[in-house]
C-alpha positions as CSV (number, residue, x, y, z in Angstrom):
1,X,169.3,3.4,-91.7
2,X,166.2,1.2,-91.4
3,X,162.9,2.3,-92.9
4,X,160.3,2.9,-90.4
5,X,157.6,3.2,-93.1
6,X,156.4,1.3,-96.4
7,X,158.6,2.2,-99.2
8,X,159.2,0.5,-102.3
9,X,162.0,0.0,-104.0
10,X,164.2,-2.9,-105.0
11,X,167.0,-2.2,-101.9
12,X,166.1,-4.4,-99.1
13,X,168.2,-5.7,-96.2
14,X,166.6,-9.0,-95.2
15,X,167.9,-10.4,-91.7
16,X,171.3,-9.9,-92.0
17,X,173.8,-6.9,-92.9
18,X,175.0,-9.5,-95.7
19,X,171.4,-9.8,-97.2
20,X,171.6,-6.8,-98.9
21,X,169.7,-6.7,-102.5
22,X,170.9,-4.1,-104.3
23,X,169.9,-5.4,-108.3
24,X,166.9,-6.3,-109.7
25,X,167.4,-9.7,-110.1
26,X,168.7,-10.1,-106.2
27,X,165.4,-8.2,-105.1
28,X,163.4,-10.9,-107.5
29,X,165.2,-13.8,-105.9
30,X,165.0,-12.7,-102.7
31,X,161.1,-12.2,-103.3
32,X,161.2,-15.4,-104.5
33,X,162.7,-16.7,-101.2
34,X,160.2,-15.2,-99.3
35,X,157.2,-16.8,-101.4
36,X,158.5,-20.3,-101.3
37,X,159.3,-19.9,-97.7
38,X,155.8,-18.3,-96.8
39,X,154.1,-21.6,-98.8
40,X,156.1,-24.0,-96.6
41,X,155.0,-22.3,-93.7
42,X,151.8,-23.7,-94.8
43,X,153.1,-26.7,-95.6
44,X,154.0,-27.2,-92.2
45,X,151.5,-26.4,-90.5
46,X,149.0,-28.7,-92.5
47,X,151.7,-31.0,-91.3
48,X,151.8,-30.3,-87.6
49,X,147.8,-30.0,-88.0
50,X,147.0,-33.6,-89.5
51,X,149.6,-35.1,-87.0
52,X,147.2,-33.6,-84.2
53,X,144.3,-35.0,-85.7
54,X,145.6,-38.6,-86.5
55,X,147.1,-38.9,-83.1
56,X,143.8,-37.7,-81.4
57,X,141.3,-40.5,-83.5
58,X,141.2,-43.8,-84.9
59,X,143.0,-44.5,-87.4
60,X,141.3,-45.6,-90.9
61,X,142.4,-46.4,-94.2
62,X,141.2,-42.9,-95.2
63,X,143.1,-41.1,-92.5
64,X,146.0,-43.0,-93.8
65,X,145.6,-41.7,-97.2
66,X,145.9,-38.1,-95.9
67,X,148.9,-38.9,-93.3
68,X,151.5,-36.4,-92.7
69,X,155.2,-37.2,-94.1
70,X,156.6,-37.5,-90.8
71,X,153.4,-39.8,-89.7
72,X,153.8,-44.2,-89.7
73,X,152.8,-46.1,-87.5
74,X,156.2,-45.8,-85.6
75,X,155.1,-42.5,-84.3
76,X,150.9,-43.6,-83.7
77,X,150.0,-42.5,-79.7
78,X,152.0,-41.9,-76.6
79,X,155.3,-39.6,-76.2
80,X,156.8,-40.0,-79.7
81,X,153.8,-38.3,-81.3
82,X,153.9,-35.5,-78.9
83,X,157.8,-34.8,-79.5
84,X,156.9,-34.7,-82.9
85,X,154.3,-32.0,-82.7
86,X,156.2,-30.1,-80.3
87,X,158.9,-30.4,-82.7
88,X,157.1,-29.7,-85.8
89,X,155.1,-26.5,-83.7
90,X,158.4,-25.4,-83.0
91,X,159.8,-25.0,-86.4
92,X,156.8,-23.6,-87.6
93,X,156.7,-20.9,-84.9
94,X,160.5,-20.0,-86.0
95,X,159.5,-19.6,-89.7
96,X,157.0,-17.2,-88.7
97,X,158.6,-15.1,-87.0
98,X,161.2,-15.1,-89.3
99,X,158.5,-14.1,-91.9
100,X,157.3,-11.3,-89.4
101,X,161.0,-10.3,-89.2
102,X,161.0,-9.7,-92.8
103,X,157.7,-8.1,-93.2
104,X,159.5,-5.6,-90.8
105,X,161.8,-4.7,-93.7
106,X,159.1,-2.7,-94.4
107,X,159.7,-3.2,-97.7
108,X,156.1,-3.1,-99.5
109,X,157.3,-6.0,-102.6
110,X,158.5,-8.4,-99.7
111,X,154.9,-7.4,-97.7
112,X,153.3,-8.3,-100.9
113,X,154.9,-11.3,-101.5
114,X,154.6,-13.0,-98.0
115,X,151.1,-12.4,-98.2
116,X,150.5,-13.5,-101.4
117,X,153.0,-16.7,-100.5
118,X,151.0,-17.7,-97.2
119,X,147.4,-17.5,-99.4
120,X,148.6,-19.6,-102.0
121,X,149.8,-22.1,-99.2
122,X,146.6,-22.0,-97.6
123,X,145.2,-22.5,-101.1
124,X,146.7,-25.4,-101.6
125,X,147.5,-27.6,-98.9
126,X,145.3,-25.7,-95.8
127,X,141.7,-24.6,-97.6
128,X,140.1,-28.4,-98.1
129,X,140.6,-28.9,-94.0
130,X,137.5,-30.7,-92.7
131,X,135.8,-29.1,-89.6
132,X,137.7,-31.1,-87.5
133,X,140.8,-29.1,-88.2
134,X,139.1,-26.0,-87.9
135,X,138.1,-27.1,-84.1
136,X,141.5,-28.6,-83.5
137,X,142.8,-25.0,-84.4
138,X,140.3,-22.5,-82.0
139,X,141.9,-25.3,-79.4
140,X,145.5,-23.7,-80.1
141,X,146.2,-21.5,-76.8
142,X,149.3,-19.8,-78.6
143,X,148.2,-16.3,-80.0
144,X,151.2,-16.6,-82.6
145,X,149.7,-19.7,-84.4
C-alpha cells in the first residue's frame, strides 16, 4: 500500500514494483541515486540555459570560455541550435518529473535528499548566473521549469 503521508523509514518503493529498498545499504544507495540525479538536473539546466544565452548574443572569447558541452560552433544560430534546446528542455523536463515522482514516495530521507541534491546543484553550477540568465529564465512560459 502506498503512503499517503511523510513517513520515514528505510523501505521505499521508487518508480517501479522492482525498486524496492528493503536494507540499509539499498535505502543509502538509492538516496544516493536521487542526489546525483537531482545535481544533474542542475547540470542540465545550466546547460540548456547557457545554450539560450550564447545562441541569443554575440559570441566572444569569454562566452566561449563558459560554452555548454554540447555548444561549437557547428551548432551557433539557426534550426540546429533550437533542436538542441528543445532537446536538452526536453530531457530536463523528464528528470523532473521523475524527481517529483519520487518525492511522491513520500518518503521524508528521499524528500530530504532531492532537496538537498538540487541546492547543491544550484550551488555549484546555477548560483554565479549573470543577470542575464536570470532574465532569460522569468522569459520561460513553462510553469514546470
Amino acid at each position: 500500500m502506498m503512503h499517503m503521508t511523510f513517513y520515514w523509514g528505510n523501505n521505499v518503493t521508487l518508480f517501479i514494483n522492482s525498486w524496492t529498498t528493503n536494507s540499509c545499504l539499498s535505502y543509502i544507495l538509492t538516496l544516493t541515486a536521487c542526489f546525483v540525479f537531482s545535481v544533474f538536473g542542475q547540470f542540465m539546466e545550466d546547460q540548456r540555459i547557457r545554450l539560450r544565452i550564447l545562441s541569443s548574443s554575440a559570441t566572444t572569447v569569454a562566452a566561449a570560455e563558459n560554452a555548454p558541452v554540447l555548444y561549437n560552433k557547428f551548432f551557433y544560430g539557426g534550426k540546429r541550435v533550437r533542436f538542441v534546446g528543445a532537446v536538452l528542455f526536453g530531457i530536463n523536463s523528464g528528470m523532473n518529473y521523475l524527481l517529483m515522482l519520487a518525492v511522491m514516495s513520500f518518503n521524508g530521507g528521499v524528500f530530504v535528499v532531492i532537496v538537498a541534491g538540487l541546492a547543491v546543484g544550484y550551488w555549484l553550477f546555477r548560483s554565479g548566473d549573470d543577470e542575464q540568465t536570470v532574465i532569460q529564465l522569468l522569459d520561460d512560459t513553462c510553469a514546470c521549469c
